[in-house]
DODOTI-352797 format. One line per field, with one value per residue (C-alpha): residue in one letter; y, x, z. Coordinates in steps of 0.5 Angstrom, whole numbers, plus 500, padded with zeros to 3 digits. Each point is the difference from the previous one (the first is absolute). Layout:
N
resn = (A;...)
c2 = (Y;...)
c1 = (X;...)
c3 = (Z;...)
This chain:
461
resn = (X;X;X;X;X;X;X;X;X;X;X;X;X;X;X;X;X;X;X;X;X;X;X;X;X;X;X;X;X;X;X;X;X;X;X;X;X;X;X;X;X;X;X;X;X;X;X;X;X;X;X;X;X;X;X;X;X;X;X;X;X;X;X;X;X;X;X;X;X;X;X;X;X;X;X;X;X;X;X;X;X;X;X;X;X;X;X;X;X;X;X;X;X;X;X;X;X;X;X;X;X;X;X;X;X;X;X;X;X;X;X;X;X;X;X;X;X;X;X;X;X;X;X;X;X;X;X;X;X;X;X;X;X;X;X;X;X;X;X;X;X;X;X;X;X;X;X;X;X;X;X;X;X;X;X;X;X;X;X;X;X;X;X;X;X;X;X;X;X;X;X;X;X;X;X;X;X;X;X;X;X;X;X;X;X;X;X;X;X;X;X;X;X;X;X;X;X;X;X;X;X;X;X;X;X;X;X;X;X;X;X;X;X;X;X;X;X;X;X;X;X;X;X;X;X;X;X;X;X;X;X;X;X;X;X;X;X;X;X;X;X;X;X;X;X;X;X;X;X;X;X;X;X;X;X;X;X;X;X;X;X;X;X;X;X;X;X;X;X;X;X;X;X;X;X;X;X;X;X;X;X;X;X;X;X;X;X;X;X;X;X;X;X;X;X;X;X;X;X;X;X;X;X;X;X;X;X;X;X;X;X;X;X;X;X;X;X;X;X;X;X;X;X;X;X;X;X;X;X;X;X;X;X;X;X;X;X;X;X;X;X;X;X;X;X;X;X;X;X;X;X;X;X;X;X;X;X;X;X;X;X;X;X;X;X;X;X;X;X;X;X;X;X;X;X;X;X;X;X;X;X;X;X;X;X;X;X;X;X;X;X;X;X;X;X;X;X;X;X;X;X;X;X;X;X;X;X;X;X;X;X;X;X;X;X;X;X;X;X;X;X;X;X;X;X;X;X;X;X;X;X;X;X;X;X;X;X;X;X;X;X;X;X;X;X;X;X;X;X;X;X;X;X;X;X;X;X;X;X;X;X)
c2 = (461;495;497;495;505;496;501;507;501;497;505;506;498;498;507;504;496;502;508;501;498;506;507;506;507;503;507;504;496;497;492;500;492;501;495;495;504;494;504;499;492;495;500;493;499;493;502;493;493;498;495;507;505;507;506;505;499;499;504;500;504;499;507;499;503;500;498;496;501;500;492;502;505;498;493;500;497;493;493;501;499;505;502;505;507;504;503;507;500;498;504;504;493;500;502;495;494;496;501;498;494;501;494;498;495;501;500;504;495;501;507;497;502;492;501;507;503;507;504;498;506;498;493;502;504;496;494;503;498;495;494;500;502;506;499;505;506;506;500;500;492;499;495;498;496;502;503;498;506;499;492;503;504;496;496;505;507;501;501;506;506;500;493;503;506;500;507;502;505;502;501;495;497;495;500;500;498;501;494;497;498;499;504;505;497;496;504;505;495;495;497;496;498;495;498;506;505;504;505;506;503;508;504;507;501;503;495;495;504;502;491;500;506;502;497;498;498;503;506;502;500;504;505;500;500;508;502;499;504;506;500;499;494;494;493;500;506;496;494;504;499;492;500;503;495;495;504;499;493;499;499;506;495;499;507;502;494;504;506;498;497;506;504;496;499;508;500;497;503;507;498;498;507;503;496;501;508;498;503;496;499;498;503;496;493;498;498;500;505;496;496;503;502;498;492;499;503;497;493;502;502;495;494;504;499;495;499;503;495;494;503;501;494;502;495;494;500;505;502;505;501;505;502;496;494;503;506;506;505;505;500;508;500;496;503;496;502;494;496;492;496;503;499;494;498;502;496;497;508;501;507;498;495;504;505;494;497;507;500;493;503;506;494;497;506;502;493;500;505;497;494;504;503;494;497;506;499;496;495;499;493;504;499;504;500;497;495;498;502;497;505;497;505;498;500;495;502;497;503;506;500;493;500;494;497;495;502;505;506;499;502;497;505;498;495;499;499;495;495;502;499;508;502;496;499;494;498;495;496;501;500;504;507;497;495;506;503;493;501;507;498;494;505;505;495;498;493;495;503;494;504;506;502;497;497;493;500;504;505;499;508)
c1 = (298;496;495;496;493;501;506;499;494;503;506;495;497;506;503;494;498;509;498;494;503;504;498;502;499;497;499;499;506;503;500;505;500;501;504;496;498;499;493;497;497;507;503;502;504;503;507;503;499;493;503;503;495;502;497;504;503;507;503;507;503;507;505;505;507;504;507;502;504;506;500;505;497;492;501;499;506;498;500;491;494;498;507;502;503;498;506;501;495;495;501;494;495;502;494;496;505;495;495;504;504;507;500;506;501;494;502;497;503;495;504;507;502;500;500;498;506;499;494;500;497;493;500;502;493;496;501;499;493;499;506;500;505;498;501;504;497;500;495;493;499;502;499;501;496;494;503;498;496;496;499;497;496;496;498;499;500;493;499;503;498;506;503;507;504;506;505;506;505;503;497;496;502;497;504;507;506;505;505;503;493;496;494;499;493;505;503;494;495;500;493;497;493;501;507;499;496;504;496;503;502;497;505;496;498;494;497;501;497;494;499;500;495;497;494;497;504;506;497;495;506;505;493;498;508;500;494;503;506;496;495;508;497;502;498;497;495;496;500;499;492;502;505;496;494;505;504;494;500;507;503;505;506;497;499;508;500;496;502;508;499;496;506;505;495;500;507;502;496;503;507;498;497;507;502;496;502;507;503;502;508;500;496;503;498;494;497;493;498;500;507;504;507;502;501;500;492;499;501;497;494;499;502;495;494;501;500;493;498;501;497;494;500;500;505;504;504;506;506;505;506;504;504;501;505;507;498;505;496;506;500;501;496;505;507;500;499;502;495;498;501;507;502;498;505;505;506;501;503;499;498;495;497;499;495;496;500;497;494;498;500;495;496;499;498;495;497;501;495;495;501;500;493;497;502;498;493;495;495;493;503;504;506;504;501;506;499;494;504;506;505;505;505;506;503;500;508;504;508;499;507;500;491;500;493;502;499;496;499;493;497;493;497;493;497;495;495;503;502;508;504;504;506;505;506;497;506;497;503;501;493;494;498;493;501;499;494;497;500;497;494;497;500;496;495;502;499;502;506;504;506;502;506;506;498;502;496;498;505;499;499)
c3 = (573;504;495;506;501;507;503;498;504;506;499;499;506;504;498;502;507;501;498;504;506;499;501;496;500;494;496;495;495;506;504;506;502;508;503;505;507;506;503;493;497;500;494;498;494;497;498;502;500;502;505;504;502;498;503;496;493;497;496;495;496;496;501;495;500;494;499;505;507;501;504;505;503;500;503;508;504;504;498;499;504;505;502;495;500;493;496;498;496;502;507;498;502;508;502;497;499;504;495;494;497;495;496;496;494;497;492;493;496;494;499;499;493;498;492;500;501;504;503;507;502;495;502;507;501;496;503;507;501;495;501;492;495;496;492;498;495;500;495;502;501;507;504;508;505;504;507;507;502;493;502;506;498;496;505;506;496;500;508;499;496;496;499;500;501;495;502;498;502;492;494;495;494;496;495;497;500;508;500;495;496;506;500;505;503;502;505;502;502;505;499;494;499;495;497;494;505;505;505;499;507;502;502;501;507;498;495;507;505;495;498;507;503;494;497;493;494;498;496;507;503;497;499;507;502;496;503;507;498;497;506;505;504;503;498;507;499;496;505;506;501;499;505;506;499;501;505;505;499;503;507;502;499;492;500;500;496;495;501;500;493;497;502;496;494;500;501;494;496;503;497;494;499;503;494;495;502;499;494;494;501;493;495;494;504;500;507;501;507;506;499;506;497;507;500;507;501;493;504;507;496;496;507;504;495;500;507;500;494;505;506;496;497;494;497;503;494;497;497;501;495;503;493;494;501;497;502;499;505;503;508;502;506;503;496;494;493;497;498;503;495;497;508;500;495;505;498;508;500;508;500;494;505;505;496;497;508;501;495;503;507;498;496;507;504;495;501;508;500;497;504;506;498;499;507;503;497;504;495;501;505;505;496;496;492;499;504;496;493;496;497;495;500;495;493;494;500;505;500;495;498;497;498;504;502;505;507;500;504;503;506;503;505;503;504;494;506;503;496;498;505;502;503;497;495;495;497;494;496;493;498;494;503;498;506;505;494;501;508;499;495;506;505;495;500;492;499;495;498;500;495;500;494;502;506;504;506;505;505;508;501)
């Protein structure tokens, strides 16, 4: 914690000059933050540097995909830069292609075995976000890095109500050993407070919706959430006062705006209670209510709050692990009952490569429409807000047949509000995942970070 009284008066009163420019919808239990409406008082935000005048915020977040890709049916055929068709698996993007940039030679290699012989998937994982070799345990003495979304965070995280957003799509472990001496807090957390300090990520739908409407401290929320069920309201039904008063206030284009966003807050909330009604598949395991059994809605539901956690400007920063790096998860949904990382191993059997080129696939549809949305959701400044974002997709895997971690599969899709350069096959030369992470934490408005992990300079993205 900071310790100068100065300095924290000066972001105390940073922070609240940021949160009064916003309008929230208030009740009983319940603070819905409103995304910025163009009839109200302009809203002006210092996301990026002060020499470039933002109207709007940017945004990043980090989705991670565990166990690589299969190479050579991720990377798009052409020799780079704007003419470049997209593979196979990446097909599921065409509708955005001009939105986003495949980068190859970007490198993991602080997860290289080196002297500490197999764990690929831990050192993978933990060295994601952080560009720093993990100490190998799997006791409770760990030790990583501070991860990039954290670095930010510390610097801007307090414009916004919460300084980061961490999801997660699988379970939480904290403890534990997973691969080969490797505590599993390797492989289930993507962002690090400090070298021993994961943030452990949220995978309960619930638990995020109520973080972001609910109000009060953890245990107000979980009171207020019971009364709702017992009274079989809606979040809605207690802002209702709120938001016609606003409504007033709005022009007709900013009132559809309103109503628009209002139906998507409730229509979330409908499918976590078809969830909460499902029945349990399993009665022997031990998954809290709220937890879609169904992988695909899991990660829609987890991608579209996170969604309405931008537009609001309730975070700039977060993370996403999609499943746990050297995750096993079986694909029924799409015919395949083998798990993930066993098909990986696939021996260069042909048929074996297709099932694993499958699963990628599935991965990149998922994440295309996510992106899709945020290109279809207007910001404050006209724009949409994956042109005012930066989403990493990629995996600190490269060939997961061989644990390789040079030439990472990565994708950066957004325009991170004007500053990156979309639409485009960037073929790099070999160089530190950390360079891009660099590039990205300039245009977050993040200053003085000369280093970052293994970096070595800055990427032209």
């Amino acid at each position: 914690m900071n310790t100068n009284p100065m300095l924290n008066r000066h972001l105390s009163s940073e922070r609240q000059a940021s949160l009064s420019r916003r309008r929230f919808l208030r009740g009983l239990g319940a603070c819905m933050a409103l995304p910025a409406f163009e009839s109200l008082a302009p809203v002006r935000l210092l996301a990026a540097p002060a020499a470039v005048a933002k109207t709007a915020p940017v945004r990043m977040a980090f989705v991670y995909v565990p166990n690589g890709a299969i190479p050579s049916a991720w990377w798009p055929e052409g020799e780079g830069g704007k003419d470049f068709a997209l593979s196979r698996t990446l097909q599921p993007l065409q509708n955005i292609k001009q939105k986003l940039q495949v980068i190859s030679g970007l490198e993991d290699l602080s997860a290289d075995p080196g002297p500490d012989g197999g764990g690929d998937h831990a050192r993978a994982g933990g060295t994601f976000l952080t560009g720093v070799r993990i100490k190998k345990t799997s006791g409770s003495d760990i030790y990583a890095g501070t991860s990039v979304d954290q670095v930010v965070a510390h610097q801007i995280g307090h414009l916004t109500r919460f300084p980061s957003l961490e999801l997660t799509c699988d379970a939480v472990r904290k403890a534990g050993a997973c691969d080969t001496g490797y505590s599993c807090v390797y492989e289930y957390n993507l962002a690090w407070r400090s070298p021993v300090q994961p943030v452990s990520p949220e995978p309960n739908p619930r638990l995020v919706f109520e973080r972001l409407f609910g109000a009060g401290a953890p245990a107000e929320r979980v009171a207020n959430l019971k009364r709702r069920q017992t009274e079989q309201q809606s979040i809605l039904d207690f802002v209702l006062d709120d938001a016609k008063l606003v409504q007033r206030n709005l022009n007709g284009r900013d009132r559809q705006k309103l109503d628009q966003y209002l139906s998507s807050v409730r229509e979330i909330e409908e499918r976590i209670e078809r969830t909460e009604r499902m029945p349990v598949a399993n009665p022997a395991v031990d998954s809290p209510a709220g937890i879609p059994a169904n992988f695909e809605e899991h990660i829609a539901l987890m991608f579209d709050m996170l969604t309405l956690a931008f537009q609001t400007d309730s975070t700039r920063v977060a993370t996403m692990l999609l499943a746990g790096e050297g995750s096993n998860r079986t694909f029924t949904e799409i015919g395949l009952s083998e798990g993930h990382h066993n098909l990986t191993h696939h021996r260069n059997i042909p048929e074996t490569v297709d099932k694993v080129k499958e699963i990628d696939l599935w991965y990149v549809k998922q994440l295309a429409k996510f992106l899709e949305k945020l290109d279809r959701t207007p910001d404050v400044d006209g724009q949409s807000l994956l042109h005012n974002s930066m989403i990493v997709y990629g995996s600190g895997n490269a060939d997961g047949n061989r644990h390789t971690h040079n030439n990472l599969p990565i994708i950066l899709a957004g325009a991170g509000g004007g500053g990156l350069k979309p639409g485009r096959y960037l073929k790099s030369t070999p160089a530190p995942l950390a360079n891009l992470f660099l590039s990205m934490a300039d245009l977050m408005g993040a200053k003085g970070i000369e280093k970052h992990g293994d970096s070595t300079g800055r990427l032209d993205c």
